[in-house]
C-alpha positions as CSV (number, residue, x, y, z in Angstrom):
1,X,-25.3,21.4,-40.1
2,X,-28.7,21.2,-38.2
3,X,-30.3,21.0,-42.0
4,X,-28.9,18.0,-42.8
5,X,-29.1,16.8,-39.3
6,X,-32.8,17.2,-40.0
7,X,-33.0,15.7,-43.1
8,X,-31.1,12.6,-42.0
9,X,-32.6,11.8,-39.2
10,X,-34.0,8.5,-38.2
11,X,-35.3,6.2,-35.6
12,X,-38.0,6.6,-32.9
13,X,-36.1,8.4,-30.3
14,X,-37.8,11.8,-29.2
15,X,-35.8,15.0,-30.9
16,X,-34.3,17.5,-28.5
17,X,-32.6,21.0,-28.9
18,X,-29.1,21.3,-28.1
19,X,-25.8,24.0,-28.4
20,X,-27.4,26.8,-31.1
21,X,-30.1,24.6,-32.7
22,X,-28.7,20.9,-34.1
23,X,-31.4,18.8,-33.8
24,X,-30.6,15.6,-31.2
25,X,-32.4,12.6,-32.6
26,X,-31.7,8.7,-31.8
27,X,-28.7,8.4,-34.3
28,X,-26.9,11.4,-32.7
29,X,-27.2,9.6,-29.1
30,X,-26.2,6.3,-30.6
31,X,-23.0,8.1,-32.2
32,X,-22.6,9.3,-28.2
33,X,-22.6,6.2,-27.1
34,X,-20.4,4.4,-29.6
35,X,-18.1,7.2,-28.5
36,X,-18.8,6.9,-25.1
37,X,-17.3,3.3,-25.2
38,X,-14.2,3.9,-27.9
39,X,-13.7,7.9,-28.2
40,X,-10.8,7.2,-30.5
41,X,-13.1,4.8,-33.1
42,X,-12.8,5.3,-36.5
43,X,-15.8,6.8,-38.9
44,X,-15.7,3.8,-40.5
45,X,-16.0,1.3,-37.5
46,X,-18.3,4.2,-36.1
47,X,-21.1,4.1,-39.0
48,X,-21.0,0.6,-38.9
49,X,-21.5,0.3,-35.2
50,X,-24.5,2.9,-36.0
51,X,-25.8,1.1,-39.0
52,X,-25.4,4.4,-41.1
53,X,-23.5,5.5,-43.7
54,X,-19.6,6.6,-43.9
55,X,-20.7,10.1,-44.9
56,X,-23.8,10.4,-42.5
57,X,-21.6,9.5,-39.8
58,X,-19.1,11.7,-40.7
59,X,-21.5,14.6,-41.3
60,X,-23.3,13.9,-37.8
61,X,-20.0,13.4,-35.5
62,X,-18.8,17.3,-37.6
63,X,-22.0,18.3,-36.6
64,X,-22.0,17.6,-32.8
65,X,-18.7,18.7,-32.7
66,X,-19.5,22.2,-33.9
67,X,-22.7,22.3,-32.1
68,X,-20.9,21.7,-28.6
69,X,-22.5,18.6,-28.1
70,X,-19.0,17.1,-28.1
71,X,-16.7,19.4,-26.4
72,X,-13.4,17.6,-26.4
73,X,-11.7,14.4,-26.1
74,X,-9.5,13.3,-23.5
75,X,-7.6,10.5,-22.2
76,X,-8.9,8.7,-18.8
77,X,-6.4,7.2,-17.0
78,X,-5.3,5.2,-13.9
79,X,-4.7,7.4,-10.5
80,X,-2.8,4.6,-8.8
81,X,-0.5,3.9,-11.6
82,X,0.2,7.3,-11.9
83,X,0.9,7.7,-8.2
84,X,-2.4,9.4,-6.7
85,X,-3.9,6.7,-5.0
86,X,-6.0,8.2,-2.6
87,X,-9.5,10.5,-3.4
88,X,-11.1,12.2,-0.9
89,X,-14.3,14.7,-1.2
90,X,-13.8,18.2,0.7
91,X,-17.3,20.0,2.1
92,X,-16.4,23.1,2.3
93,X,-19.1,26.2,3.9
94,X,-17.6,29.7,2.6
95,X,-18.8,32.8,4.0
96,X,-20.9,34.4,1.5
97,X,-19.5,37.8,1.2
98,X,-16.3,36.3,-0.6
99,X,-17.6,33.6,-2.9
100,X,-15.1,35.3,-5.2
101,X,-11.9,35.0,-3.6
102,X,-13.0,31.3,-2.7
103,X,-13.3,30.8,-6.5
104,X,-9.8,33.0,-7.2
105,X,-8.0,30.7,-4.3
106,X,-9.6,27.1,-5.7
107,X,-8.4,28.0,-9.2
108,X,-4.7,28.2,-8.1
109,X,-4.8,24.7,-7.0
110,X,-3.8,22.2,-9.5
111,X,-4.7,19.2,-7.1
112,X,-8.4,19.8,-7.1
113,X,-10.2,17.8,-9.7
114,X,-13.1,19.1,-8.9
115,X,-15.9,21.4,-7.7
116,X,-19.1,21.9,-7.5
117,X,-21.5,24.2,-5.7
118,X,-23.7,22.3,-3.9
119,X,-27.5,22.9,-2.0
120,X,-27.6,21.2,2.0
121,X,-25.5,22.2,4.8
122,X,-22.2,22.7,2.9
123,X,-21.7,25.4,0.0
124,X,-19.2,23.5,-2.0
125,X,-17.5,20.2,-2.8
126,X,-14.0,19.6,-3.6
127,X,-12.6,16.5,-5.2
128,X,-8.9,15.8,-4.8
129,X,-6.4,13.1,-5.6
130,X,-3.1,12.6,-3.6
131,X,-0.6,10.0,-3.3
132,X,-1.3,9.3,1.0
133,X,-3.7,10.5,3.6
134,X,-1.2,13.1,5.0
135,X,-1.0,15.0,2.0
136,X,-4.9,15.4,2.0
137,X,-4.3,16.9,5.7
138,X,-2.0,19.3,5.0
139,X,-4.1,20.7,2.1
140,X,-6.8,20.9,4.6
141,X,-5.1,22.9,7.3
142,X,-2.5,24.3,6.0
143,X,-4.2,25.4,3.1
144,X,-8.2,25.5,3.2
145,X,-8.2,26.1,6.4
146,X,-6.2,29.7,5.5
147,X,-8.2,31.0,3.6
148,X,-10.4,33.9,4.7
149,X,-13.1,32.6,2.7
150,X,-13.1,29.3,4.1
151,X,-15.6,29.2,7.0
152,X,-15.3,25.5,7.8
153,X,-14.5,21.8,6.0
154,X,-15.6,18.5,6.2
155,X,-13.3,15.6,4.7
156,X,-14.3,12.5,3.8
157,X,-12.1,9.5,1.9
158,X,-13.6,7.3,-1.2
159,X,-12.5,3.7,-0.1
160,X,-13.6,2.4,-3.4
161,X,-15.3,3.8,-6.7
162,X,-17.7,1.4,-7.3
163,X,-18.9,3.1,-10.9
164,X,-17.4,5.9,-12.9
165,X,-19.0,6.2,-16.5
166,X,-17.9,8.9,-18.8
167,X,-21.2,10.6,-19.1
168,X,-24.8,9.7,-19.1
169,X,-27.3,10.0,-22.1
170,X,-31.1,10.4,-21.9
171,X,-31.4,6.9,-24.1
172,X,-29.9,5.0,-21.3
173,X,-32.9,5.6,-19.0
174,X,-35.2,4.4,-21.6
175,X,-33.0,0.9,-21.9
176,X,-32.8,0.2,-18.6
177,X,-36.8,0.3,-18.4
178,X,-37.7,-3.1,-20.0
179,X,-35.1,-4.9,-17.6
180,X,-36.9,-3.4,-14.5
181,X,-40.2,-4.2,-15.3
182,X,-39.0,-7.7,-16.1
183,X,-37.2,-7.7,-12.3
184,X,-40.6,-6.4,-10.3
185,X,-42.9,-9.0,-12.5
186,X,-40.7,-11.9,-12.4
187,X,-42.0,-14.4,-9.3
188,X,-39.4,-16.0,-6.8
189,X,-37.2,-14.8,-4.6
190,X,-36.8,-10.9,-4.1
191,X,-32.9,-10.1,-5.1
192,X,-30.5,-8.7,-2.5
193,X,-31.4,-4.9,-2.2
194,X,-35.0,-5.2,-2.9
195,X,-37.8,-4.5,-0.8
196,X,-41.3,-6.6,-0.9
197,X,-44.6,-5.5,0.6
198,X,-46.8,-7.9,2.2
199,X,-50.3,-7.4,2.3
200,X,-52.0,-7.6,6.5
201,X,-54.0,-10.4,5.8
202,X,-51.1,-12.3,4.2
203,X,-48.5,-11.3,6.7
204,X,-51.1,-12.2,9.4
205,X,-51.7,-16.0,8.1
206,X,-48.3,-16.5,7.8
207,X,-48.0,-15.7,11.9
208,X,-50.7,-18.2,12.6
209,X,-49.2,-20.9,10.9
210,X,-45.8,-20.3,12.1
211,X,-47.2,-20.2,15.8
């Protein structure tokens, strides 16, 4: 598969080594992104979208599937429509002589979406989705809170998720470039959320003629 990754490759975006040796070029993160938007596309609508062939396409998408590029698909779906409307991130500091009944206890919770080990004053972040605030409580104290491993929690509620993408690729650093260079050269007014420096001799003049 890496073989006639390497033979087929094309455009100018910089190579890079993934799963047990396929080589990532610009097509393969193009494919990603296609996929990114429709996971379900066909090969057909996919190649065109990629401006490749049916069988290159084809042969790539195998290819990042068997490399572990892809790992699987899945659906993404609404959490209020199915009845968890409210998200709330867990801190949790675990004392450090039983990481591994923390990790035993977390995995027999089918409510936690998520969790991550984390640097900073807390050792761990949960993610969890429940259908009010008082179930999110109870979790909390009747459950965290109980376990041996479980020195302390912080809770704190999402009150809106303002972006969620399915995953981020190296090439969409690389587009968003041009449009920021564009925004600090561009004259005018400085958009909401920006910062401008003023020089002393500038910011001085202006005082004079205001006074």
């Amino acid at each position: 598969m890496s073989e006639i990754s390497r033979n087929g490759a094309s455009g100018s975006g910089q190579p890079g080594r993934i799963g047990i040796g396929l080589e990532l070029d610009a097509v393969h993160l193009k494919i990603l992104e296609v996929l990114r938007e429709n996971g379900r596309i066909s090969v057909s609508s996919l190649a065109e979208r990629v401006g490749i062939s049916r069988a290159n396409a084809y042969t790539r998408f195998e290819a990042l599937r068997a490399d572990g590029a892809i790992k699987r698909f899945t659906a993404e779906i609404d959490h209020v429509r199915t009845g968890l409307g409210i998200t709330a991130l867990i801190f949790v500091t675990v004392r450090q002589q039983m990481w591994k009944q923390f990790r035993a206890e977390l995995a027999r919770m089918p409510e936690v979406e998520y969790c991550a080990i984390t640097t900073g004053q807390h050792d761990a972040m949960i993610q969890v989705r429940m259908a009010d605030v008082a179930e999110v409580h109870a979790m909390v104290t009747d459950r965290l809170a109980n376990i041996p491993a479980v020195k302390a929690t912080e809770t704190v509620f999402i009150l809106d998720e303002v972006l969620r993408r399915p995953y981020v690729l190296p090439s969409d650093r690389d587009k968003a470039r041009p449009a920021r260079r564009a925004a600090q050269e561009a004259p005018g007014d400085v958009p909401l959320g920006k910062m401008r420096f003023v020089g002393a001799a500038e910011g001085r003049a202006a005082l004079r003629k205001d006074g």
